[in-house]
PDB file of N, CA, C and O in Angstrom:
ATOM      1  N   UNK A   1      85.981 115.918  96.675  1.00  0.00           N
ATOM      2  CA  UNK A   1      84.857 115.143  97.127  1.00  0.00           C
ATOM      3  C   UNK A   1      85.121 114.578  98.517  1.00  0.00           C
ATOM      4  O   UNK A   1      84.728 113.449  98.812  1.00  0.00           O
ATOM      5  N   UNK A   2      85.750 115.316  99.329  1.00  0.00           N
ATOM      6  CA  UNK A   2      85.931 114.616 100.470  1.00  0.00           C
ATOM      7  C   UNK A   2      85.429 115.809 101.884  1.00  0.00           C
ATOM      8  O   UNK A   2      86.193 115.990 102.833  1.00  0.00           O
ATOM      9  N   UNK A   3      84.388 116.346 101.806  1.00  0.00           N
ATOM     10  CA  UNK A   3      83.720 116.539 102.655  1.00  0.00           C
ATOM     11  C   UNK A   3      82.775 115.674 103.331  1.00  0.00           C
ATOM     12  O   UNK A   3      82.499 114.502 103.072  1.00  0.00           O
ATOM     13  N   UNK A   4      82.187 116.658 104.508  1.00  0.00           N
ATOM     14  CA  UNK A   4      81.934 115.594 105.862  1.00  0.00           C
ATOM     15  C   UNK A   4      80.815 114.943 105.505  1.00  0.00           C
ATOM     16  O   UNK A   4      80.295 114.348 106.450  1.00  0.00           O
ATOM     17  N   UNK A   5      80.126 114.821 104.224  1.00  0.00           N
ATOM     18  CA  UNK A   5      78.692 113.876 103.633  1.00  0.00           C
ATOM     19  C   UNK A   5      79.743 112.782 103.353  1.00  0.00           C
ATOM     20  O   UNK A   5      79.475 111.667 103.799  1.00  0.00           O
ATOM     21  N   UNK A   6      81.065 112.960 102.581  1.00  0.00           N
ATOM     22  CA  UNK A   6      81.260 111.943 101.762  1.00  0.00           C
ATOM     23  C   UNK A   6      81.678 110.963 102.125  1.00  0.00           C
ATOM     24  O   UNK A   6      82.149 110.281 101.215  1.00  0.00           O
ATOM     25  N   UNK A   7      81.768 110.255 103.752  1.00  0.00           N
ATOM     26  CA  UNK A   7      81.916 109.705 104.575  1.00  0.00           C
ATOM     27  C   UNK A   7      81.099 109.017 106.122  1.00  0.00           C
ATOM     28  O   UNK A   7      81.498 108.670 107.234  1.00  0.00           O
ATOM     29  N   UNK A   8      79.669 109.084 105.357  1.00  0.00           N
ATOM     30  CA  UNK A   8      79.268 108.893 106.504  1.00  0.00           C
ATOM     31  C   UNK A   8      79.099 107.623 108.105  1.00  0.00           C
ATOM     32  O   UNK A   8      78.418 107.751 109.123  1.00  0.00           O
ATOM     33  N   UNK A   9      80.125 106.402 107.637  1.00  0.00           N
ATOM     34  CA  UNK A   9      80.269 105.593 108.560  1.00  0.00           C
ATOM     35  C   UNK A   9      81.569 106.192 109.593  1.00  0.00           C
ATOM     36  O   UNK A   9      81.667 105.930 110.791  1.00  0.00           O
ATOM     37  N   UNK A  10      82.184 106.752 109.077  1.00  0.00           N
ATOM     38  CA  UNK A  10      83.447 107.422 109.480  1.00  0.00           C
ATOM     39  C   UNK A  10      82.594 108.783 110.424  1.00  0.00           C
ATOM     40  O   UNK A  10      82.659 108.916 111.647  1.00  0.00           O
ATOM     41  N   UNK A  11      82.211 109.231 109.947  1.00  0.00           N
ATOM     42  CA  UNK A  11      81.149 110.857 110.234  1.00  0.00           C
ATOM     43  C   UNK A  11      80.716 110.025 111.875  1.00  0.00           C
ATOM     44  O   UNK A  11      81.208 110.252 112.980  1.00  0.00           O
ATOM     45  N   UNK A  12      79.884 109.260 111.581  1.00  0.00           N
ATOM     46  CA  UNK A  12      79.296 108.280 113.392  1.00  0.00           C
ATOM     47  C   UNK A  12      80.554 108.541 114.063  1.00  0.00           C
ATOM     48  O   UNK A  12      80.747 109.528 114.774  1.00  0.00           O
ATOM     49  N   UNK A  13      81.508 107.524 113.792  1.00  0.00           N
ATOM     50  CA  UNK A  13      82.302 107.186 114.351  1.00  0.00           C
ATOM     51  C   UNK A  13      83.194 108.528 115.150  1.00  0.00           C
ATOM     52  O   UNK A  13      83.405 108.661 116.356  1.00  0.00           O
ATOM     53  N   UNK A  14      83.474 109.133 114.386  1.00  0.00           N
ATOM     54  CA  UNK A  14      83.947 110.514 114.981  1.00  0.00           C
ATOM     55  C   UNK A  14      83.185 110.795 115.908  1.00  0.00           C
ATOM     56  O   UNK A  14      83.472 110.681 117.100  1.00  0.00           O
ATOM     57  N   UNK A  15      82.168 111.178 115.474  1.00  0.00           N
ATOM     58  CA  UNK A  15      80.954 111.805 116.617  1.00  0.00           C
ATOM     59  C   UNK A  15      80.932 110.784 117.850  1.00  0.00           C
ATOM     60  O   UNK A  15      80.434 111.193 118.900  1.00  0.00           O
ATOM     61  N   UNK A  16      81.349 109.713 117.801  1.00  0.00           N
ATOM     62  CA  UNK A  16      81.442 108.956 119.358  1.00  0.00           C
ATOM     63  C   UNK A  16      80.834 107.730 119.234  1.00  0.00           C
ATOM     64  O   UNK A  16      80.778 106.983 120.211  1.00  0.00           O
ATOM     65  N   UNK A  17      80.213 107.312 117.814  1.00  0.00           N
ATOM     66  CA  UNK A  17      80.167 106.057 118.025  1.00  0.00           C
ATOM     67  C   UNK A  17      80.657 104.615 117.868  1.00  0.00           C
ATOM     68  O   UNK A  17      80.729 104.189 116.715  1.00  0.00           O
ATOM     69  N   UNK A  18      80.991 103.833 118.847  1.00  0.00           N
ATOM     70  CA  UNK A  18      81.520 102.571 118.700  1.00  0.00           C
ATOM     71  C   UNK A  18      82.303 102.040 117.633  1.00  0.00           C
ATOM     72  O   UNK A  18      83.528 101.916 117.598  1.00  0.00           O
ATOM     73  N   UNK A  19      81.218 101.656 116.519  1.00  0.00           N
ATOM     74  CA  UNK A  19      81.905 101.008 115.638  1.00  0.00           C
ATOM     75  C   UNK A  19      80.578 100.887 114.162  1.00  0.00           C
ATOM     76  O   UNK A  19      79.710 100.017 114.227  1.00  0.00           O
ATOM     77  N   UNK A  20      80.620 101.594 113.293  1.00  0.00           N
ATOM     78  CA  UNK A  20      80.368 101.575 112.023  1.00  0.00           C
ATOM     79  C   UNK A  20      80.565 100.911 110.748  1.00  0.00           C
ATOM     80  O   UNK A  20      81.730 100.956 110.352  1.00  0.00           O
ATOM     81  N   UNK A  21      79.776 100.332 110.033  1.00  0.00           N
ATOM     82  CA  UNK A  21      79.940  99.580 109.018  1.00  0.00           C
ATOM     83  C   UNK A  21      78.928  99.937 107.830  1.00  0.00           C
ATOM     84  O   UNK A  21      77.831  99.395 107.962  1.00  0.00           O
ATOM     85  N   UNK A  22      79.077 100.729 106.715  1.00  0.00           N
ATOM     86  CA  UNK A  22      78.591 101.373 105.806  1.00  0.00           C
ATOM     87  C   UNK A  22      78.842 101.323 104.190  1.00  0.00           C
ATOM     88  O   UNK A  22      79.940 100.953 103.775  1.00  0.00           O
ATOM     89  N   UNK A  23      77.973 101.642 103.437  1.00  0.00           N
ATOM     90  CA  UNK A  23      78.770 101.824 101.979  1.00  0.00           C
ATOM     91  C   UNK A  23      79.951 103.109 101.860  1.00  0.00           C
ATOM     92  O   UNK A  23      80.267 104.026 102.618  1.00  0.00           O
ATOM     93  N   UNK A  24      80.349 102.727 100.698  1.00  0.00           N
ATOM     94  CA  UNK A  24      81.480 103.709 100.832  1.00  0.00           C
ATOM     95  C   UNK A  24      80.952 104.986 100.093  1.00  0.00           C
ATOM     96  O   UNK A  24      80.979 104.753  98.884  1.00  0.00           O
ATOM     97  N   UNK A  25      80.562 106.035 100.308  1.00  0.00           N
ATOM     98  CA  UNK A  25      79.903 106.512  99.493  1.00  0.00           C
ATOM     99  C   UNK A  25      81.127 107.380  98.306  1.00  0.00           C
ATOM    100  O   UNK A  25      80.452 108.402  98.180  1.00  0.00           O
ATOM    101  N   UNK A  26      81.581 107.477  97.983  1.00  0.00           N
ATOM    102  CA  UNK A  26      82.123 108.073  96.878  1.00  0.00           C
ATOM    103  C   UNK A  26      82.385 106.743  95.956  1.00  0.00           C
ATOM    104  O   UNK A  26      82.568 106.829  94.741  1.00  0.00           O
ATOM    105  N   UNK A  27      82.384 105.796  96.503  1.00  0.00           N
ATOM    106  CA  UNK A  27      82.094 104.772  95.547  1.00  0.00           C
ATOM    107  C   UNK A  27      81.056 104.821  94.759  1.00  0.00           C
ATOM    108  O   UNK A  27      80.907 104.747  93.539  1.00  0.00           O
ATOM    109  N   UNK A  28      80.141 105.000  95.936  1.00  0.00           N
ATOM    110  CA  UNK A  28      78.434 105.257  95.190  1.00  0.00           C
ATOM    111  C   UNK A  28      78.807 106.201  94.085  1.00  0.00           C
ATOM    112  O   UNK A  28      78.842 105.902  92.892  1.00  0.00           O
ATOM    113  N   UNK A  29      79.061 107.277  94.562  1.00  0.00           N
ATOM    114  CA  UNK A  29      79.084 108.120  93.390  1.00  0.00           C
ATOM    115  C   UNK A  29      79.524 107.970  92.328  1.00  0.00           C
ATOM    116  O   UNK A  29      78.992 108.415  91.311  1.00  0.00           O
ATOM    117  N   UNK A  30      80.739 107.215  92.360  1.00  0.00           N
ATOM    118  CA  UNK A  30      81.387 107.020  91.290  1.00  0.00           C
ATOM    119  C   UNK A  30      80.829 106.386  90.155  1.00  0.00           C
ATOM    120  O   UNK A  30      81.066 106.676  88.982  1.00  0.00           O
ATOM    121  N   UNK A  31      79.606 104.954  90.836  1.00  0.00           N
ATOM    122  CA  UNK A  31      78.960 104.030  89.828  1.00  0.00           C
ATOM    123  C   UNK A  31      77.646 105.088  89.562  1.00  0.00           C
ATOM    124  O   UNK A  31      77.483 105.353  88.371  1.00  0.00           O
ATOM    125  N   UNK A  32      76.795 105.654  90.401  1.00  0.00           N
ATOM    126  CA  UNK A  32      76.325 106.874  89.920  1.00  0.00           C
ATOM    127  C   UNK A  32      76.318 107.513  88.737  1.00  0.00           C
ATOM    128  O   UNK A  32      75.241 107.581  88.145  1.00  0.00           O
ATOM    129  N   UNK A  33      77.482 108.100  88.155  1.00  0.00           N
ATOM    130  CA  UNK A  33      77.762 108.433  87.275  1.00  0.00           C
ATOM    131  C   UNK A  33      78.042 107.876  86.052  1.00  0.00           C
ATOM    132  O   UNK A  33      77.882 108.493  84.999  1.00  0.00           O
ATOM    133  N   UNK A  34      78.677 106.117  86.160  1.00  0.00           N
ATOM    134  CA  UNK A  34      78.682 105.781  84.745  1.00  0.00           C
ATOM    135  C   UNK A  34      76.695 105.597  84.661  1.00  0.00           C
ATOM    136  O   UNK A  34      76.575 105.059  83.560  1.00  0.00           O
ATOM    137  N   UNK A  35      75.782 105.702  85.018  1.00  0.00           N
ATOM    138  CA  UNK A  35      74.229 105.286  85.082  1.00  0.00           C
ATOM    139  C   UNK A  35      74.512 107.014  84.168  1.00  0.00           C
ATOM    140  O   UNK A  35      74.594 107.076  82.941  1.00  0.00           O
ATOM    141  N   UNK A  36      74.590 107.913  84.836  1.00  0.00           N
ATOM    142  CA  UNK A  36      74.579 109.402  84.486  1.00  0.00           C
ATOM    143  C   UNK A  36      74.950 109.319  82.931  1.00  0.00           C
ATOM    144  O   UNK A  36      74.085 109.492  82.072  1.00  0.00           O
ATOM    145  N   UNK A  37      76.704 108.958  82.523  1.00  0.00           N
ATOM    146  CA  UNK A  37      76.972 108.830  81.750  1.00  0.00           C
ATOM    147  C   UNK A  37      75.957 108.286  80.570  1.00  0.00           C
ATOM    148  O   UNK A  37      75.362 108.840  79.646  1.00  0.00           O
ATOM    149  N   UNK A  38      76.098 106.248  81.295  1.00  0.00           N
ATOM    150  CA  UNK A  38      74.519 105.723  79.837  1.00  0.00           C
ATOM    151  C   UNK A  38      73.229 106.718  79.534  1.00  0.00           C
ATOM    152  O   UNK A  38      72.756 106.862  78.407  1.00  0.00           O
ATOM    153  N   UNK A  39      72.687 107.451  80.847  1.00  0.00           N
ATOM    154  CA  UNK A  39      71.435 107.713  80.203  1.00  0.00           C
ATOM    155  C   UNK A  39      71.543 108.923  78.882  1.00  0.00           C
ATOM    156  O   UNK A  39      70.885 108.951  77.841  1.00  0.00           O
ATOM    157  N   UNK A  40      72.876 110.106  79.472  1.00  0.00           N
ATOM    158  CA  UNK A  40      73.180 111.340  78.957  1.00  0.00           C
ATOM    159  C   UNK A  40      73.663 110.548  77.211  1.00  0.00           C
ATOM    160  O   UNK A  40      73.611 111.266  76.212  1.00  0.00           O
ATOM    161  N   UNK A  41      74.062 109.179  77.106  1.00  0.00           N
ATOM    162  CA  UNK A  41      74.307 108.887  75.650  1.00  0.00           C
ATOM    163  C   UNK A  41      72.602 108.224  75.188  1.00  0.00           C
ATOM    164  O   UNK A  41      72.391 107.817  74.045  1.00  0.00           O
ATOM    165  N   UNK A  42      71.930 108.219  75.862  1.00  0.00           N
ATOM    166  CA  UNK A  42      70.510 107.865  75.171  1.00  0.00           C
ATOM    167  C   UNK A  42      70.101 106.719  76.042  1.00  0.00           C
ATOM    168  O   UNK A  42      68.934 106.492  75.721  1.00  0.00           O
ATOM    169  N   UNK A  43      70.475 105.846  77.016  1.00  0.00           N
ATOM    170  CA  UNK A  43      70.420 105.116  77.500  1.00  0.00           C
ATOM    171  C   UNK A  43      68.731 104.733  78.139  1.00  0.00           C
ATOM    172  O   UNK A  43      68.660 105.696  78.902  1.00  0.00           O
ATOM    173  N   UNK A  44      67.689 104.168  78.286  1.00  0.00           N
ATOM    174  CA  UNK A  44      66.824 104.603  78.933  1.00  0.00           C
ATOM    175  C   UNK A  44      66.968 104.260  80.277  1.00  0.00           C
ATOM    176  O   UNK A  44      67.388 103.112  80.424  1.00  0.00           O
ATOM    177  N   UNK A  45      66.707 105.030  81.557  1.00  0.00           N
ATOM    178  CA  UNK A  45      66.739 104.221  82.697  1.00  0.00           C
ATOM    179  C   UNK A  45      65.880 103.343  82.934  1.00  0.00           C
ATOM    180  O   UNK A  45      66.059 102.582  83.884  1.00  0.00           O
ATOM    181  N   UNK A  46      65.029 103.267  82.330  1.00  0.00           N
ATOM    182  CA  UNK A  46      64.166 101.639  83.212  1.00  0.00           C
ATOM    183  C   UNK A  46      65.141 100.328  82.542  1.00  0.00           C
ATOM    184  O   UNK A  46      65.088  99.308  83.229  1.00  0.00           O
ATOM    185  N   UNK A  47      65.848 100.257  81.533  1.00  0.00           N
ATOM    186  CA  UNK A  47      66.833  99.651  80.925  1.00  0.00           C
ATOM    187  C   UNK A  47      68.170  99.235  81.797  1.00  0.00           C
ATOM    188  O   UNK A  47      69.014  98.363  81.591  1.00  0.00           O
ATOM    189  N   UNK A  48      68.044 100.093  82.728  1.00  0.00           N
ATOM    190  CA  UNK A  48      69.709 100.031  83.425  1.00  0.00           C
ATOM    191  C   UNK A  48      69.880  99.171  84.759  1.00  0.00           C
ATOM    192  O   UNK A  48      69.504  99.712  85.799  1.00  0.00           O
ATOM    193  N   UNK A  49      70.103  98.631  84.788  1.00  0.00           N
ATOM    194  CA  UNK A  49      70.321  97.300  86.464  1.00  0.00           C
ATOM    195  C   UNK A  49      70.250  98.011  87.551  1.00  0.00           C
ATOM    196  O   UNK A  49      70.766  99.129  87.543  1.00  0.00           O
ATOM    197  N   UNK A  50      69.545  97.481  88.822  1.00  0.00           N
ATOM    198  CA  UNK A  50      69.828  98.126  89.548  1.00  0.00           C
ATOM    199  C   UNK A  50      71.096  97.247  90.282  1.00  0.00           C
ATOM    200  O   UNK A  50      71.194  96.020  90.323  1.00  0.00           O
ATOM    201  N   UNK A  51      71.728  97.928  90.662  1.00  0.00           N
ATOM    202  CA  UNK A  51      73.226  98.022  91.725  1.00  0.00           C
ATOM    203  C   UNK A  51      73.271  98.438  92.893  1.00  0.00           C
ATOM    204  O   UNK A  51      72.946  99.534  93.350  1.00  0.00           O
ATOM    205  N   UNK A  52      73.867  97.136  93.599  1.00  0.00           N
ATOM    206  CA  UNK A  52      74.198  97.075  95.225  1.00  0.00           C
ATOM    207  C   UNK A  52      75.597  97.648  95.159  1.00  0.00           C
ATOM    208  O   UNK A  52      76.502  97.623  94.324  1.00  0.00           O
ATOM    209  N   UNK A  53      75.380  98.316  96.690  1.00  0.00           N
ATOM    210  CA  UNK A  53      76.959  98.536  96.944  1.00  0.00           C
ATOM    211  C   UNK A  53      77.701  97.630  96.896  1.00  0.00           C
ATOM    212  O   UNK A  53      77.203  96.507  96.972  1.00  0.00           O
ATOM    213  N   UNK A  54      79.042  97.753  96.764  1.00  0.00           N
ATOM    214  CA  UNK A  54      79.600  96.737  96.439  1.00  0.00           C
ATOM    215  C   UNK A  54      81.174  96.721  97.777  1.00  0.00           C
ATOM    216  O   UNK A  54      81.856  95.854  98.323  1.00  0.00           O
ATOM    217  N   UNK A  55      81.106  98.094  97.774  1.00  0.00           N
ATOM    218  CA  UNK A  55      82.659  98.504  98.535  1.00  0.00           C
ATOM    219  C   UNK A  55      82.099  99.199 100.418  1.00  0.00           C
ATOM    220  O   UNK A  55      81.423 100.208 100.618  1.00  0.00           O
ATOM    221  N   UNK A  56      82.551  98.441 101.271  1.00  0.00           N
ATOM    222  CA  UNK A  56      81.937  98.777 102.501  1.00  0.00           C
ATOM    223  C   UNK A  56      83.397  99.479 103.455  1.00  0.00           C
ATOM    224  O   UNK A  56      84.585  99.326 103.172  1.00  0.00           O
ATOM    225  N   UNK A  57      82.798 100.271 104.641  1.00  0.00           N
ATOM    226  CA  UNK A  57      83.618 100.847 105.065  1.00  0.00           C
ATOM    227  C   UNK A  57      83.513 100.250 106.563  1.00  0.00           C
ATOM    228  O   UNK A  57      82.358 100.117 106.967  1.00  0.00           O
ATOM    229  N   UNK A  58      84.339  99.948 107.267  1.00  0.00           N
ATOM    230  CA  UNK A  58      84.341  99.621 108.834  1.00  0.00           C
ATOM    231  C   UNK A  58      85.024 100.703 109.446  1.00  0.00           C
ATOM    232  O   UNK A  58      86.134 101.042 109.035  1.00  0.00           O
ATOM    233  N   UNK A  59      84.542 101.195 110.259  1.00  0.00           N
ATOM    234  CA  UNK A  59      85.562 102.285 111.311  1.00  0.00           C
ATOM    235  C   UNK A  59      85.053 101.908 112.660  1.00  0.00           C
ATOM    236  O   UNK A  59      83.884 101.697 112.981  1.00  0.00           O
ATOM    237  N   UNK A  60      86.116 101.859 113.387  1.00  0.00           N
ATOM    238  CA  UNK A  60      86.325 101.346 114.943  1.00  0.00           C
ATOM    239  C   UNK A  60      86.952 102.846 115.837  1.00  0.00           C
ATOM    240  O   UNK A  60      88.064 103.372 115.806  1.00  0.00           O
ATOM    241  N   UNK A  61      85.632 103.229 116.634  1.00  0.00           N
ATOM    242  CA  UNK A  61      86.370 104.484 117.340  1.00  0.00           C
ATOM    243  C   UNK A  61      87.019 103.577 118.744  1.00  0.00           C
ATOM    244  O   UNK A  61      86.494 102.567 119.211  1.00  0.00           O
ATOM    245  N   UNK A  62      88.113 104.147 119.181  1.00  0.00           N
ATOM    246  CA  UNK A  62      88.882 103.083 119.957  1.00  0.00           C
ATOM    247  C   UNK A  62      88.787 104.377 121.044  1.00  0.00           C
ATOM    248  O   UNK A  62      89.030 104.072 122.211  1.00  0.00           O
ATOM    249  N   UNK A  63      88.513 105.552 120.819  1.00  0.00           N
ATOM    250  CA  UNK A  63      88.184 106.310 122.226  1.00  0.00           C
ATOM    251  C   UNK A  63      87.166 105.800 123.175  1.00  0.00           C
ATOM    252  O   UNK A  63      87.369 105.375 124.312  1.00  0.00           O
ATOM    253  N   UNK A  64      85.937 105.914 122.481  1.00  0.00           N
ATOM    254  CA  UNK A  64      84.634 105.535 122.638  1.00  0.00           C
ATOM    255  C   UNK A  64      84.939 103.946 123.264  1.00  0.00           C
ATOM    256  O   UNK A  64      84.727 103.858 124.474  1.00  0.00           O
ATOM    257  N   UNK A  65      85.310 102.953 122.725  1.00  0.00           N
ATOM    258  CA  UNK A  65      85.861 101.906 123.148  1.00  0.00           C
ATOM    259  C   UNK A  65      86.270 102.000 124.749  1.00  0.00           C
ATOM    260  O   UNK A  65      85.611 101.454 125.634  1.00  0.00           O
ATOM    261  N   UNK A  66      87.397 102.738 124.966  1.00  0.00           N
ATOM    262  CA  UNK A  66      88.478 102.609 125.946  1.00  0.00           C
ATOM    263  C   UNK A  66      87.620 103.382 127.122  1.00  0.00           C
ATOM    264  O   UNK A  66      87.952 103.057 128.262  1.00  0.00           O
ATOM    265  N   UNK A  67      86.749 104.187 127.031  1.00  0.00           N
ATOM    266  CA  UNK A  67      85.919 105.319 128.014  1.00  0.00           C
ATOM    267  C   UNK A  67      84.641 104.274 128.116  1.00  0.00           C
ATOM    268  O   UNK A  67      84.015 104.467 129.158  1.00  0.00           O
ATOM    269  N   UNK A  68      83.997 103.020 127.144  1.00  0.00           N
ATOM    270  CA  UNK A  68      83.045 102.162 127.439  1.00  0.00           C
ATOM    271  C   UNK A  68      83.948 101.175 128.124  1.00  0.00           C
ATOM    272  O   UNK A  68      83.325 100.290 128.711  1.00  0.00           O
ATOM    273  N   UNK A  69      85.031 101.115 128.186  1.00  0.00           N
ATOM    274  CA  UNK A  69      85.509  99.885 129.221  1.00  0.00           C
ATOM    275  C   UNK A  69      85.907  98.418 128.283  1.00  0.00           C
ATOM    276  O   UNK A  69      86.550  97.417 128.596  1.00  0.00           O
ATOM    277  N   UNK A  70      85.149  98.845 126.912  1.00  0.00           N
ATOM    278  CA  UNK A  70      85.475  97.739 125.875  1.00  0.00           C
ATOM    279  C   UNK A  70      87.133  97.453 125.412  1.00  0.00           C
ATOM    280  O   UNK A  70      88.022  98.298 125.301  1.00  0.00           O
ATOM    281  N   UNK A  71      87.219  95.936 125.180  1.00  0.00           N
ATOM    282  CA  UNK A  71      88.507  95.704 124.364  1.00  0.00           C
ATOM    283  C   UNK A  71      87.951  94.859 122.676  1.00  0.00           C
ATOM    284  O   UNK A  71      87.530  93.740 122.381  1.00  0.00           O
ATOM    285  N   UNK A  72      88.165  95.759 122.134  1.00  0.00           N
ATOM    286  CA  UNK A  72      87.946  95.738 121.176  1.00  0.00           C
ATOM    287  C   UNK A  72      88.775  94.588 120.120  1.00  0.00           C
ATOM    288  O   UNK A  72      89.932  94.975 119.958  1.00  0.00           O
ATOM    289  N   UNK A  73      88.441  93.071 119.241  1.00  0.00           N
ATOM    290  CA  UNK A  73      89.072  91.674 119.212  1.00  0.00           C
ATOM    291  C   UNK A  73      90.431  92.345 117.957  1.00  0.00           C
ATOM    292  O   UNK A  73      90.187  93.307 117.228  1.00  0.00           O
ATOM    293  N   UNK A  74      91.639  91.689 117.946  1.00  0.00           N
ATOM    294  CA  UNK A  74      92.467  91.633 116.993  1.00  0.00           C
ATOM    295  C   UNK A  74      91.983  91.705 116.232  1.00  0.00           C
ATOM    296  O   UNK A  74      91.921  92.802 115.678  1.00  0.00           O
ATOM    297  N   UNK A  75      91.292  90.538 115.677  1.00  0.00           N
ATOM    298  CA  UNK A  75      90.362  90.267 114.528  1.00  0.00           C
ATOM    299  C   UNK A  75      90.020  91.369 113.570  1.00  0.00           C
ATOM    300  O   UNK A  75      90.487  91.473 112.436  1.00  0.00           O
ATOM    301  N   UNK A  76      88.902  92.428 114.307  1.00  0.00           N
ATOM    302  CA  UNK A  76      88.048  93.246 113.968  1.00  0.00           C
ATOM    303  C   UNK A  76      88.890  94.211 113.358  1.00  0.00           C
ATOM    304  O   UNK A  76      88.640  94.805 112.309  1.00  0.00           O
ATOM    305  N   UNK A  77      90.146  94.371 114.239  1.00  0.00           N
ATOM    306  CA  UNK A  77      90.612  96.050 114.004  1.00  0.00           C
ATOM    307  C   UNK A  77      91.459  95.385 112.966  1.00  0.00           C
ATOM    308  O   UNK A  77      91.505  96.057 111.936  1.00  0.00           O
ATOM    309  N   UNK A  78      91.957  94.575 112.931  1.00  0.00           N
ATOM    310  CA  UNK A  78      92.630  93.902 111.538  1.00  0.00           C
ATOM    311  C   UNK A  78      91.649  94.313 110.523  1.00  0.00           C
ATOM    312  O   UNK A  78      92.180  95.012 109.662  1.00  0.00           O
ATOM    313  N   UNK A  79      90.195  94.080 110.309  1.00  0.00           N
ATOM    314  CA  UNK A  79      89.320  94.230 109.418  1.00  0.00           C
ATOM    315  C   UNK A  79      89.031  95.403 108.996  1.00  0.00           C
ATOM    316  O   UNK A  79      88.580  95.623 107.872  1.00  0.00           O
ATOM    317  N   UNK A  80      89.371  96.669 110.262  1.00  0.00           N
ATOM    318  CA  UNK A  80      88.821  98.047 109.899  1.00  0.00           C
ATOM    319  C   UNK A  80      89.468  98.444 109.083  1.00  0.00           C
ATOM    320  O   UNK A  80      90.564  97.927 108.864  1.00  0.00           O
ATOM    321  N   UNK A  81      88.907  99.727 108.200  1.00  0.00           N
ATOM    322  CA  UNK A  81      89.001 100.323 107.543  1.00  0.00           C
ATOM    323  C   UNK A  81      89.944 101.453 107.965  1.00  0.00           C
ATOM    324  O   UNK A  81      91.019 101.548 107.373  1.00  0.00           O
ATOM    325  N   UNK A  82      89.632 102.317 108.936  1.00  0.00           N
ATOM    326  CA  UNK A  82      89.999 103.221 109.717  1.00  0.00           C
ATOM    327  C   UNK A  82      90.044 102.824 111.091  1.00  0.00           C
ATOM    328  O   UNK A  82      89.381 101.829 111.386  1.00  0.00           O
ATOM    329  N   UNK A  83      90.817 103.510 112.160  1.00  0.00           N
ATOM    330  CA  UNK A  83      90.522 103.634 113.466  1.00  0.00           C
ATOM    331  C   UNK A  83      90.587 104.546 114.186  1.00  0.00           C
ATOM    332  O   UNK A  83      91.655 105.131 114.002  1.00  0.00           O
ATOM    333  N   UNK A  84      90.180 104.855 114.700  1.00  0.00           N
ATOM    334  CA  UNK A  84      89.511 106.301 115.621  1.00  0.00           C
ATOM    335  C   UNK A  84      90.185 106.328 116.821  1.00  0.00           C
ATOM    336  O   UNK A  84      89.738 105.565 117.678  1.00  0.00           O
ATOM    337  N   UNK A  85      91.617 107.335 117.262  1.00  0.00           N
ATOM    338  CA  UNK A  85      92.447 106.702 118.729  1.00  0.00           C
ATOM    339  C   UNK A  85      92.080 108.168 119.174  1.00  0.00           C
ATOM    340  O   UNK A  85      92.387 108.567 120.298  1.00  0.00           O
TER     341      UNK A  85
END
């Protein structure tokens, strides 16, 4: 499950942009499936909660950064997820 859908804040970021902040999507999927699971045991869906993401992804491209002239804070890249050099 780790093709180039299954990542799409990371996917921007590659492609050149700045700085991304997204769900994680194989997370998604993952809660996805226990919903899959309840309904496939009889579950009805209008019965089932709806659910926020819960797990987020930050990626900091630091190319894109350094070619915009940006310095990008301690802070942030402490926070990322990934970083993009």
């Amino acid at each position: 499950m780790d093709s180039a859908r299954d990542h799409f804040p990371r996917d921007y970021a590659e492609a050149g942009l700045l700085i991304t902040y997204g769900p994680s999507l194989p997370d998604l999927y993952r809660r996805a499936a226990g919903h899959v699971a309840r309904i496939l045991k009889g579950a009805k869906p209008a019965d089932l909660p709806v659910k926020q993401p819960t797990t987020f992804e930050l990626v900091v491209n630091l190319k894109t950064a350094k070619a915009l002239g940006l310095t990008i804070p301690p802070s942030v890249l402490l926070r990322a997820d990934q970083l993009i050099e």
